[in-house]
N, C-alpha and C positions, 0 to 999 in steps of 0.2 A: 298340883302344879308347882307349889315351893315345898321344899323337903327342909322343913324349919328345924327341924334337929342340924341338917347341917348348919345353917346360919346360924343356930348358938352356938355352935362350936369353934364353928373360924370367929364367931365374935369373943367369946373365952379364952382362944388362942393368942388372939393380938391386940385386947383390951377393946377398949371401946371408942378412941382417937383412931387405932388402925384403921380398925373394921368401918369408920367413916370415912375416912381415906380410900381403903379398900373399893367402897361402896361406889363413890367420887369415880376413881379411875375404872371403874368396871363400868359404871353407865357411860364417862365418855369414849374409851377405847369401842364398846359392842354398840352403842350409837354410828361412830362412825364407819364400823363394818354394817349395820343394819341401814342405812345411808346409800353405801355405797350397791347393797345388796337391789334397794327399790330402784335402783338409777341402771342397773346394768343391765347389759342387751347381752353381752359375753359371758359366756360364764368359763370362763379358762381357768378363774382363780377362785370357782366354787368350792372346790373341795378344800384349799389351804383357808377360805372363808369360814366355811362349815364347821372346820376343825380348829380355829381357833376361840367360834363362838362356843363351840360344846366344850370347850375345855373351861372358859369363862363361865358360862351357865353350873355347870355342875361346881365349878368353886364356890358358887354362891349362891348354890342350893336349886336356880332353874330347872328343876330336874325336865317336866315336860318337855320343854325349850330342847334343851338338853338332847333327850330322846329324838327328835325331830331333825337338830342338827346332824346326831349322828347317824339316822339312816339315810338324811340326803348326802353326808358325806362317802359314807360306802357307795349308793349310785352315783356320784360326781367319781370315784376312784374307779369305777367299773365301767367306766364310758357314758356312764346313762346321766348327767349331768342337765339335759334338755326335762328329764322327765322327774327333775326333787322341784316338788309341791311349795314353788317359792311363795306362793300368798301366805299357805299355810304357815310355812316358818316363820316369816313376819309377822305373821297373827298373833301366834304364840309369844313372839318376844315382845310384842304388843298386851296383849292380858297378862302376861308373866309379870313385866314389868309394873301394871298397874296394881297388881294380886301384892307383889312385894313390895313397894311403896305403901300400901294400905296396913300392909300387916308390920312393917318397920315402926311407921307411927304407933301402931297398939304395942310394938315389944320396947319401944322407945318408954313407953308410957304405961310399963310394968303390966301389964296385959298381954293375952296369948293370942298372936296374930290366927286368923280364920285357919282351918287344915286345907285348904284349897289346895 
């Protein structure tokens, strides 16, 4: 679910003030894409959605997540936008998000977050 090799890595790359930072603006910018995702009836701006979550997921290791966004992306760019598995994707950024909050506190805390 989390690809914790990448998360040591962008956290080694940008110290450990960044990578909190980082951290910061990634739950709030894909909060309020994931917001706006449960509220909408339209989906005109699924695919530029899709594709800005999957790019955020995979910088910070969502790989699952990740995955998810990027096939509903391809179906939102191929017309088939009615038919990406929006519970599903919310789901995922739902245990994603709690899978990596859990395992932060264990790497916070010199500990090896779960392999989930």
């Amino acid at each position: 679910m989390i690809d914790w090799t990448r998360v040591e890595e962008l956290r080694a790359e940008i110290g450990d003030a960044g990578f909190a930072e980082v951290v910061d603006l990634f739950l709030d910018e894909v909060e309020e894409v994931v917001a706006r995702l449960h509220a909408a009836r339209d989906r005109t701006r699924l695919e530029d959605d899709l594709h800005f979550l999957k790019g955020s997921a995979w910088n910070l290791g969502f790989a699952a997540f990740g995955v998810l966004c990027q096939s509903g992306e391809r179906r939102a760019a191929q017309g088939q936008a009615a038919t990406v598995d929006m519970a599903a994707v919310l789901a995922s950024y739902a245990a994603s998000k709690d899978c990596f909050l859990a395992g932060l506190a264990k790497l916070t805390a010199g500990q090896t977050p779960d392999a989930a």
